[in-house]
C-alpha positions in Angstrom: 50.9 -30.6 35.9 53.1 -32.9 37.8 51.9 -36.9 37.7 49.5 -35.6 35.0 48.5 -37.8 31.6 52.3 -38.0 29.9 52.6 -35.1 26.9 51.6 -36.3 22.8 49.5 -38.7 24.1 47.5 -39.6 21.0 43.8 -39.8 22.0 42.6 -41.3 18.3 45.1 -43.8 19.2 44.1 -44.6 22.3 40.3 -45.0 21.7 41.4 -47.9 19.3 43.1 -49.5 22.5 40.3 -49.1 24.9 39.4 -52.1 25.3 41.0 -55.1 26.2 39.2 -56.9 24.2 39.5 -54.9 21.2 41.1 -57.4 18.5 43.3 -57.2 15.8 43.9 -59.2 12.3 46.9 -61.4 12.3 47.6 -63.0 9.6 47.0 -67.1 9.6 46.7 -66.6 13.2 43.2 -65.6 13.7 42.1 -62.3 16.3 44.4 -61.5 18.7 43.8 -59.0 21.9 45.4 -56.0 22.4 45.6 -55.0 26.3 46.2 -51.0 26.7 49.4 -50.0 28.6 48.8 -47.2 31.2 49.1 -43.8 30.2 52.3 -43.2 28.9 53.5 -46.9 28.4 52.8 -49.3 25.5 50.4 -51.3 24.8 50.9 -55.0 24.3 49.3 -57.8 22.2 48.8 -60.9 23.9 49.4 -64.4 22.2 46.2 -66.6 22.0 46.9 -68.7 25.0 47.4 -65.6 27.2 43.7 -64.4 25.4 42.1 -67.4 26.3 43.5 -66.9 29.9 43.0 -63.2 30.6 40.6 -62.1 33.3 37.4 -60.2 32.6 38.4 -56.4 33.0 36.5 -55.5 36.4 35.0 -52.3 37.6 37.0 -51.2 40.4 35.6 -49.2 43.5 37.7 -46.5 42.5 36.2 -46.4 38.8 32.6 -46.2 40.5 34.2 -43.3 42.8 35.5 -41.7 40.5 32.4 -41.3 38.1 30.3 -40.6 40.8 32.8 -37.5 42.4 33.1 -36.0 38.5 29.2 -36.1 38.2 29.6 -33.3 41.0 32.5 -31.3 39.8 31.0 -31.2 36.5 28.3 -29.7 37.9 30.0 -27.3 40.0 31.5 -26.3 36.5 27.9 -25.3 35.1 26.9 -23.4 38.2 29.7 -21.3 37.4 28.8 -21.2 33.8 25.3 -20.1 33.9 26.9 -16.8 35.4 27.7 -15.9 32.6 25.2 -14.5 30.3 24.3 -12.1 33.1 27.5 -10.8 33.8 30.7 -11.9 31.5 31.9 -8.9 29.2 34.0 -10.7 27.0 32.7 -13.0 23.7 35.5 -15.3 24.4 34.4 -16.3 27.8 30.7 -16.2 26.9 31.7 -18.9 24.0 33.7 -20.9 26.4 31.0 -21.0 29.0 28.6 -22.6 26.4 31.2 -24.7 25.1 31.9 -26.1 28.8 27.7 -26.2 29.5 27.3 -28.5 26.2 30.4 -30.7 26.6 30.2 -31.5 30.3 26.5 -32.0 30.5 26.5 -34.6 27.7 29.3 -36.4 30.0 27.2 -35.9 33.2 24.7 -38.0 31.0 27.4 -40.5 29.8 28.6 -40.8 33.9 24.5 -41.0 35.4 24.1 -43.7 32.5 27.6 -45.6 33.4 26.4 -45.5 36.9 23.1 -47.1 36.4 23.9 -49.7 34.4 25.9 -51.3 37.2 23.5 -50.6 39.6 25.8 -47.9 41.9 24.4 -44.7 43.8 23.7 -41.9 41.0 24.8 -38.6 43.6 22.8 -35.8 43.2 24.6 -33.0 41.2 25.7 -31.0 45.1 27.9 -28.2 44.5 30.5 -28.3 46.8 30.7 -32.2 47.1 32.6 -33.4 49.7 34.9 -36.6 50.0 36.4 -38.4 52.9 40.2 -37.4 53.1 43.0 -40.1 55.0 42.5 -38.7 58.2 38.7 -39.2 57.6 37.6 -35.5 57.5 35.1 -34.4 54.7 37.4 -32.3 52.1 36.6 -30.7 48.7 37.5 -32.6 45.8 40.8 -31.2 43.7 39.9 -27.9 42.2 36.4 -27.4 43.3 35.4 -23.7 44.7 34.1 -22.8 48.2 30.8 -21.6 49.0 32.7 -18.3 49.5 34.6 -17.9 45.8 30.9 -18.5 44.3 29.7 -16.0 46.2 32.6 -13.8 44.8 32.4 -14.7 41.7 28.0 -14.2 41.5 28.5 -10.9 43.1 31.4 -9.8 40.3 30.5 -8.1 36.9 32.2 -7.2 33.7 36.2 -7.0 33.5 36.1 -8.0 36.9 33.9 -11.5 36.3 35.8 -12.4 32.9 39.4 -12.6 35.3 37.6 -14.5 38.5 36.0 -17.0 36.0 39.3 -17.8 34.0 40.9 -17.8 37.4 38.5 -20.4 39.2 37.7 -22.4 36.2 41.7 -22.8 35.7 41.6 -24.3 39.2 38.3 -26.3 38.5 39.8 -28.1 35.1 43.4 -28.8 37.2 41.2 -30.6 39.8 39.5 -32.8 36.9 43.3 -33.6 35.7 44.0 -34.9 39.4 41.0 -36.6 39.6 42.4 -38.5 36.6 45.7 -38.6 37.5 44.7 -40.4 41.2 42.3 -43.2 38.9 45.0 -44.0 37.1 47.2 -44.5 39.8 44.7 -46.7 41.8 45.2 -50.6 41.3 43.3 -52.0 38.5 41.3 -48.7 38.1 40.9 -47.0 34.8 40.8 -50.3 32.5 37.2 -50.9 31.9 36.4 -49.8 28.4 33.9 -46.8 28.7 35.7 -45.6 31.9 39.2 -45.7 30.0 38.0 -43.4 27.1 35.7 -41.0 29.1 39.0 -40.2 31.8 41.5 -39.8 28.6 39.0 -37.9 27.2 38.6 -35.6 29.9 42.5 -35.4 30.2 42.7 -34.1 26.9 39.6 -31.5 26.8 40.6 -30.1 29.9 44.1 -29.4 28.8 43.0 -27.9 25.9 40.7 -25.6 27.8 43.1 -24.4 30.4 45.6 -23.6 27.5 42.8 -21.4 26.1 41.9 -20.1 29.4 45.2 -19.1 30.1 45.5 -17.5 26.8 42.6 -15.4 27.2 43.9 -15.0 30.8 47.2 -13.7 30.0 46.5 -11.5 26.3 48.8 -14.5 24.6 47.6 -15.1 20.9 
């Protein structure tokens, strides 16, 4: 995906850079602090009077956005999933349905818990959520499905559900990697600690997920 996370990023790595305050031994020259690169470029230790000058790392508008629009495509994601029981016909998708339930309702925990603790608007989990596009006209965030495609994809059974669901939740995961991509790209967004390691950590699920989901998709072993 164009603009996306750059390719072999290493997530253990990154975790260990997360935060800007995350020091490292020097040898006869006490802790020193790492600040992380952006994705894709390295990250750089700073000397001990560029430590003792270094801003706070801030929460950004666009940080606060950002958790508050994924709270609401995650949720979209497990409206879709609890479809499946009822009428998925492969094992594979019923797996990846529980997999995607688990995973994304511990983060919508993580995100409602972020949220709080700075004392920002928790949004209820709407399916469908809407943001304001440029022009100032209530759009759907990246990947999300229309009121009609879950309508399709409720009334679809079988063979027939298995494709729609790899289909749309293809789509949904791409939107998540935008929604990334764009925090990134926003000034001074993406650098608080928790924030940093929840959106490279949904970078790097989602990837793997829409590899599977192609996979299963396509017939590919």
């Amino acid at each position: 995906m164009k603009g996306s996370l750059a390719g072999g990023w290493d997530v253990a790595a990154s975790v260990c850079l997360l935060l800007s305050s995350c020091a490292v031994a020097s040898e006869g020259s006490g802790p020193r602090l790492v600040q992380p690169g952006a994705p894709g470029e390295p990250s750089r230790v700073l000397s001990a009077e560029e430590s003792e000058l270094a801003p706070p790392v801030l929460v950004t508008t666009a940080d606060v956005r950002f958790m508050q629009g994924m709270i609401a495509h995650h949720a979209q994601a497990l409206t879709v999933s609890r479809f499946v029981p009822s009428r998925a016909e492969g094992e594979g998708v019923r797996l990846l349905a529980e997999r995607i339930e688990r995973s994304q309702g511990d983060e919508m925990a993580l995100m409602e818990r972020w949220l709080a603790a700075r004392g920002e608007d928790i949004p209820g989990p709407t399916v469908g959520y809407q943001i304001q596009s440029s022009g100032g006209q209530p759009v759907l965030m990246p990947g999300m499905l229309t009121v009609d495609e879950l309508a399709e994809l409720e009334e679809a059974s079988a063979a027939d559900f298995d494709r729609l669901f790899l289909v749309y939740m293809i789509r949904h995961h791409e939107g998540a990697l935008t929604m990334v991509r764009e925090l990134f790209a926003s000034e001074g967004a993406g650098e608080e600690g928790v924030i940093f390691e929840f959106a490279v950590d949904v970078d790097s699920d989602q990837r793997i997920e829409i590899a599977r989901m192609v996979r299963m998709l396509t017939g590919s072993p």
